[in-house]
C-alpha positions in Angstrom: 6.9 10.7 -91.4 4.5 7.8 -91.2 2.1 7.7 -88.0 1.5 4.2 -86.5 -1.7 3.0 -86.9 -3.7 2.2 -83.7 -3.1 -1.3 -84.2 0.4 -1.2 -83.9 0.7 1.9 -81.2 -1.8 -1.0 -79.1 1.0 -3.7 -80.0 3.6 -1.6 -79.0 2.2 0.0 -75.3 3.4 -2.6 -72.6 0.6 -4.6 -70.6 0.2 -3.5 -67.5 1.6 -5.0 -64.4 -0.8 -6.8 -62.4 -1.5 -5.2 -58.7 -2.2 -6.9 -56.0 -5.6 -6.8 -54.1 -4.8 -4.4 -51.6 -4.9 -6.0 -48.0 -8.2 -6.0 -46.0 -8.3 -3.5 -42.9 -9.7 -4.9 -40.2 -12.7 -3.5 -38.2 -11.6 -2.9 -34.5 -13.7 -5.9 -33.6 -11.9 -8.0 -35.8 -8.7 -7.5 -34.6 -7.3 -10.1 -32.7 -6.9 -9.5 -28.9 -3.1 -9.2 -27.5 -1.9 -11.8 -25.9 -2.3 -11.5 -22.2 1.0 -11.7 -19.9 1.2 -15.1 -18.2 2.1 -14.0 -14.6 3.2 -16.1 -11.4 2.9 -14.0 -8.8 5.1 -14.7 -5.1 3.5 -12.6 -2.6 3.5 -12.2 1.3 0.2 -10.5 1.3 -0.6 -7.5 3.2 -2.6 -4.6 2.4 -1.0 -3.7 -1.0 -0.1 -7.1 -2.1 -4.1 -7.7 -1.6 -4.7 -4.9 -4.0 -2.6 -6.4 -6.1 -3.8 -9.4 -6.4 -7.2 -8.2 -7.1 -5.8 -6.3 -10.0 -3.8 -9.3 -11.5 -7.7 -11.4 -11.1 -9.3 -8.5 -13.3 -6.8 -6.7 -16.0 -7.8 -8.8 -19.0 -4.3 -8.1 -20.0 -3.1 -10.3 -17.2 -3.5 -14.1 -17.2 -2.6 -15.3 -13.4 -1.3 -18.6 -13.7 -0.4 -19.3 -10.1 0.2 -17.7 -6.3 2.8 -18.6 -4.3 3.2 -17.5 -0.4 6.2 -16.6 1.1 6.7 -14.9 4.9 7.4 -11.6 5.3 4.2 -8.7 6.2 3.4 -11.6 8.4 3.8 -15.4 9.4 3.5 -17.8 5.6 0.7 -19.6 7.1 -1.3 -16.4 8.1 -0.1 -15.1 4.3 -2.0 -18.2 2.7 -5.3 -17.7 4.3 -5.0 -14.0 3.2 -4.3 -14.7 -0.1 -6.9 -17.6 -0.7 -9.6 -15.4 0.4 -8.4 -12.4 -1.3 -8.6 -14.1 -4.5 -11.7 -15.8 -3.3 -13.4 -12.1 -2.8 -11.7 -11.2 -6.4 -13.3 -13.8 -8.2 -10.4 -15.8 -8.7 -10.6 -18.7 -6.1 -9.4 -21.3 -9.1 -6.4 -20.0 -9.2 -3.1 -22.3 -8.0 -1.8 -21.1 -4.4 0.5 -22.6 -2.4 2.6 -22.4 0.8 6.3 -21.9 0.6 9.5 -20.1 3.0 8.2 -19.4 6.3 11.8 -17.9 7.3 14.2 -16.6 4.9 17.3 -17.6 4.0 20.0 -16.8 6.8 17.9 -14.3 9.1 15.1 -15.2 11.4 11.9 -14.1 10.0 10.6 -10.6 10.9 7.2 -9.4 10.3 5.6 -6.0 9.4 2.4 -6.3 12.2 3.2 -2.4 12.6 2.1 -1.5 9.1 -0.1 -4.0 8.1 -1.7 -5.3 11.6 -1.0 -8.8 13.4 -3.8 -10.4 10.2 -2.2 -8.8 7.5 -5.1 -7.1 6.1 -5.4 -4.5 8.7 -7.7 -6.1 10.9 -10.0 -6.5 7.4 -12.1 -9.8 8.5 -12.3 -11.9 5.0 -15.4 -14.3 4.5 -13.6 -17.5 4.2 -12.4 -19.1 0.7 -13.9 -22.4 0.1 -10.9 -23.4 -1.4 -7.9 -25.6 -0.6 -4.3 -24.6 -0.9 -2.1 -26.9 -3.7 -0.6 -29.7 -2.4 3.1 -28.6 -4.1 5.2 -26.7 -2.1 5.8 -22.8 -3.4 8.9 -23.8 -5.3 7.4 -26.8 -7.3 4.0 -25.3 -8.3 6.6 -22.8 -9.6 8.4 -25.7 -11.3 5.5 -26.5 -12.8 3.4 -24.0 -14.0 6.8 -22.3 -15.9 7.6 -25.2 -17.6 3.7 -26.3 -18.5 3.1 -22.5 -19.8 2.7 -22.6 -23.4 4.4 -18.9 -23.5 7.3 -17.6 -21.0 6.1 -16.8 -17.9 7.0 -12.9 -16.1 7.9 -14.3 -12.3 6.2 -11.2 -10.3 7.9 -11.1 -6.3 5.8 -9.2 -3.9 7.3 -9.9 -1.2 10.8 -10.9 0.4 12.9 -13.1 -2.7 13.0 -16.5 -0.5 11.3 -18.5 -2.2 12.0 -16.7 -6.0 15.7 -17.8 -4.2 15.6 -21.4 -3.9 13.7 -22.0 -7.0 16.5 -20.1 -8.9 18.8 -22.9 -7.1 16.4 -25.7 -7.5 15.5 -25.2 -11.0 18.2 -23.1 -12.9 17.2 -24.9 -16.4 13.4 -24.2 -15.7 13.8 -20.4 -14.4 15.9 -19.7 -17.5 12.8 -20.1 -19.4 11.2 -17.2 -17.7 10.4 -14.3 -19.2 11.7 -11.9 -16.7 11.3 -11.4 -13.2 9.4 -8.2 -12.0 10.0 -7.1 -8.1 8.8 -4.9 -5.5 11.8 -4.4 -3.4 14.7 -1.8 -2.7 15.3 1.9 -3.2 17.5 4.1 -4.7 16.9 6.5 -2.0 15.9 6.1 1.2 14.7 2.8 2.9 11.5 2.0 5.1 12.7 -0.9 7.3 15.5 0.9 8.3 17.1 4.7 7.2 18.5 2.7 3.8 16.7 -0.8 3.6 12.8 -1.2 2.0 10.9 -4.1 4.0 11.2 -6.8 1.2 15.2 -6.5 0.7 16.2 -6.0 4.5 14.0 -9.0 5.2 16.2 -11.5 3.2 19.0 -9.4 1.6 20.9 -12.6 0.2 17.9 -14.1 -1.7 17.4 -10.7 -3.3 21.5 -10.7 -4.1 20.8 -14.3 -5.6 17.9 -12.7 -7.5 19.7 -9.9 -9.5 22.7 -12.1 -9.8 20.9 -14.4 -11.5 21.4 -13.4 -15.5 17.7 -14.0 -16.1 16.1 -10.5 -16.9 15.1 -8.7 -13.7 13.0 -5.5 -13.4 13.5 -3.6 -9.6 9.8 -1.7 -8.6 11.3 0.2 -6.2 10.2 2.5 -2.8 11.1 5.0 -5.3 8.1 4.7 -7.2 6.2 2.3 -4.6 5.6 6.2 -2.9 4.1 7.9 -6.2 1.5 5.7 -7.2 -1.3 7.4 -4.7 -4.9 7.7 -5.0 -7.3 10.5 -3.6 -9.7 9.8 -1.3 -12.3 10.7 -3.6 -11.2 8.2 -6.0 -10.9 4.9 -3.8 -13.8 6.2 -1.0 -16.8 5.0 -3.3 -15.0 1.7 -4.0 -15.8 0.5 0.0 -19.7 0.7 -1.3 -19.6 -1.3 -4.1 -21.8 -4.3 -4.7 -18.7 -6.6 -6.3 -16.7 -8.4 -3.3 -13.4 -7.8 -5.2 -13.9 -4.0 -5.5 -15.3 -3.3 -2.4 -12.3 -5.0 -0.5 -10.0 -2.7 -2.3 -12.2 0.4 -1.2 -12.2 -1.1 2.0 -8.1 -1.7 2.7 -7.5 1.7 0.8 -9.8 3.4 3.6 -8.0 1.6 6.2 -4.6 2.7 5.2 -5.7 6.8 4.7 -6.8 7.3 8.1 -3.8 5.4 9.3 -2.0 7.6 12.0 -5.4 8.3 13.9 -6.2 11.2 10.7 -9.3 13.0 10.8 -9.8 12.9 7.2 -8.8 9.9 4.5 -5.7 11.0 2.9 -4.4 10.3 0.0 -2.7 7.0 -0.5 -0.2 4.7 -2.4 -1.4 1.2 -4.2 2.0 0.0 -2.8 2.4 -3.5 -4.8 0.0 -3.3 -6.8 2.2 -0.3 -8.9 4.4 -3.6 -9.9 1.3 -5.6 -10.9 0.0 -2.5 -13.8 3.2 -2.3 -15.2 2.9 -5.3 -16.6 -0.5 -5.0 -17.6 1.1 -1.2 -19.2 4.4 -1.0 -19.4 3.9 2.7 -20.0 2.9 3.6 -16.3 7.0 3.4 -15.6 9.8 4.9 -16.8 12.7 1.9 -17.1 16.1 2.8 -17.2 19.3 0.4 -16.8 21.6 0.6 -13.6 24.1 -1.7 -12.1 22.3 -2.7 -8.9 24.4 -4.5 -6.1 23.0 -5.3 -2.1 24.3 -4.3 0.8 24.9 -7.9 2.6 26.7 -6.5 6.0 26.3 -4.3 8.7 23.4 -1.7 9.8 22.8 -1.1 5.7 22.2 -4.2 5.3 19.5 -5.0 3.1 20.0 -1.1 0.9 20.3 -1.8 -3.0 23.2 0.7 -4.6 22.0 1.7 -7.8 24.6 3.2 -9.6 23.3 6.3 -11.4 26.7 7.5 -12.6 27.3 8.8 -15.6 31.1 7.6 -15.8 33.2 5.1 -14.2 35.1 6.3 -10.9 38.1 5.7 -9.2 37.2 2.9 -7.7 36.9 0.9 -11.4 39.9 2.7 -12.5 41.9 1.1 -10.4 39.9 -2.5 -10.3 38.2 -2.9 -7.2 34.8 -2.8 -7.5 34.6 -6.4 -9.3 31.5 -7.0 -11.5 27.9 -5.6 -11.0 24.8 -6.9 -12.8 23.0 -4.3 -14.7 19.0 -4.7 -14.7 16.3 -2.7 -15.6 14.9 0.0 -12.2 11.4 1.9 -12.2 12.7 5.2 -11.2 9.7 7.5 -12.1 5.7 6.8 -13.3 3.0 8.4 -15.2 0.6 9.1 -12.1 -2.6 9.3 -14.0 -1.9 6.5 -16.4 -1.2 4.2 -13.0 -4.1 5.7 -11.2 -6.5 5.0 -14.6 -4.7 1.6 -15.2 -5.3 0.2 -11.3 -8.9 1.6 -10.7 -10.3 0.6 -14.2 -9.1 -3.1 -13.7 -10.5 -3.6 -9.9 -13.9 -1.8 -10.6 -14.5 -4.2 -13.4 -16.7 -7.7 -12.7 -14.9 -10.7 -11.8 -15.3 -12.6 -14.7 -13.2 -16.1 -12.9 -14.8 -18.8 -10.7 
């Protein structure tokens, strides 16, 4: 038997196949930044909504597009100058704000001076913001800055739903665009306004109906986590010296509201609204989980959100009567540290907005 020579063995061995130059890995530097969240945030600000608003200023994974100002913690007009000079204080004075609902829809308006003082803030004096309010009203600067947002736009309600309300009624083509809506509002326990009812639902029950009825994606921060976001006093205590206006005036309201109750001692307390406002920033501070969420419209639970945490079907839908229920997404539980770390690393950092 013959061996091939080399010559032809060479002939006969296929070419190899031509690899591709394998991909470059970036450095971390290189990498481009994620996008940050485009937020509209609807607030009635008090304490926590003032907190929160200093978050959405700082968390570079926020971009705050716009502030509208709705009544509800206290008069809309008292609300605006709160939230100008909060945002002032936070470095973010450019940002959009404007006036909207000063009652809500059916009710007569009803404030929460108990909690949150007859200012708002606690009695907190602001230095004054140098700037002017936008000449739209709540639901057009809404209008606007959805549809002139080169990405869809997460509608964040901090307050009572009137004005998320009308614009859903004003503008139904423009608010489909929206991302989702995120709120702070409701319980699937107890309430604070009344024994069932959080503030921001028993306030204008209808709007929020209108809200979750609405088909566009909806997210419900609840009392139910509202309570478990809490800080020690040794972690917001140091904040009320800081040099930074923004980081102080969280230190500051965070004070005020742990020695609420005449306490000896700060205690520890919760960031209230602001929870809502570093979810979106990190989605993983919440736990979401889908329920069919309806509102009480009628009587002394008026105001209460029944979420439906069944595992089956009842009676009642076996035999047709409890007609349909939209099904949206509800915070039910939160990693505590990852909240704590997410709020406190945003509102310590420099403003970095005129």
């Amino acid at each position: 038997m013959s061996t091939p020579s080399p010559a032809s063995a060479a002939a006969n061995t296929p070419a190899p196949s031509p690899v591709a130059d394998p991909a470059p890995v970036l450095s971390p530097d290189a990498r481009p930044a994620p996008v940050a969240a485009a937020v509209l945030a609807d607030v009635d600000t008090g304490m926590d909504d003032a907190l929160a608003l200093v978050f959405l200023a700082r968390d570079p994974r926020i971009n705050l597009l716009a502030v509208t100002c709705v009544a509800g913690n206290t008069d809309v007009d008292q609300v605006l100058r709160n939230t100008l000079d909060v945002l002032h204080a936070a470095g973010a004075g450019g940002v959009p704000v404007a006036r909207g609902a000063e009652r809500p829809l059916i009710n007569e308006p009803r404030n929460a001076h108990a909690f949150h003082g007859a200012n708002g803030l606690g009695g907190l004096e602001l230095p004054r913001s140098p700037h002017s309010p936008s000449t739209l009203a709540a639901v057009e600067l809404m209008h606007r800055t959805i549809e002139d947002s080169p990405v869809p736009v997460t509608l964040l309600a901090l307050g009572p739903l009137t004005n998320v309300a009308v614009f859903l009624r004003a503008y139904p083509a423009t608010a489909r665009k929206l991302e989702r809506i995120v709120f702070m509002g409701g319980s699937a326990g107890v309430g604070n306004a009344t024994s069932h009812a959080e503030f921001n639902a028993w306030h204008d029950p209808e709007a929020l109906a209108m809200v979750i009825h609405s088909g566009i994606p909806t997210l419900m921060y609840g009392l139910d986590v509202f309570m478990q976001a809490t800080l020690e006093p040794g972690q917001y205590l140091p904040l009320a010296d800081a040099d930074d206006d923004g980081a102080r005036l969280v230190g500051e309201i965070l004070t005020v509201s742990g020695l609420r109750g005449g306490a000896a001692e700060p205690q520890p307390v919760t960031i209230g609204d602001a929870g809502a406002a570093c979810l979106i920033a990190v989605p993983e501070t919440v736990e979401l989980l889908r329920y069919p969420v309806r509102v009480e419209l009628s009587g002394y639970s008026r105001g209460q959100t029944l979420v439906d945490r069944r595992l089956q079907p009842g009676e009642s839908e076996h035999h047709g009567d409890a007609g349909p229920v939209p099904v949206i997404e509800v915070a039910l539980r939160l990693d505590h540290g990852l909240m704590a770390e997410t709020f406190l690393d945003a509102v310590r950092a420099p403003a970095d907005r005129s």
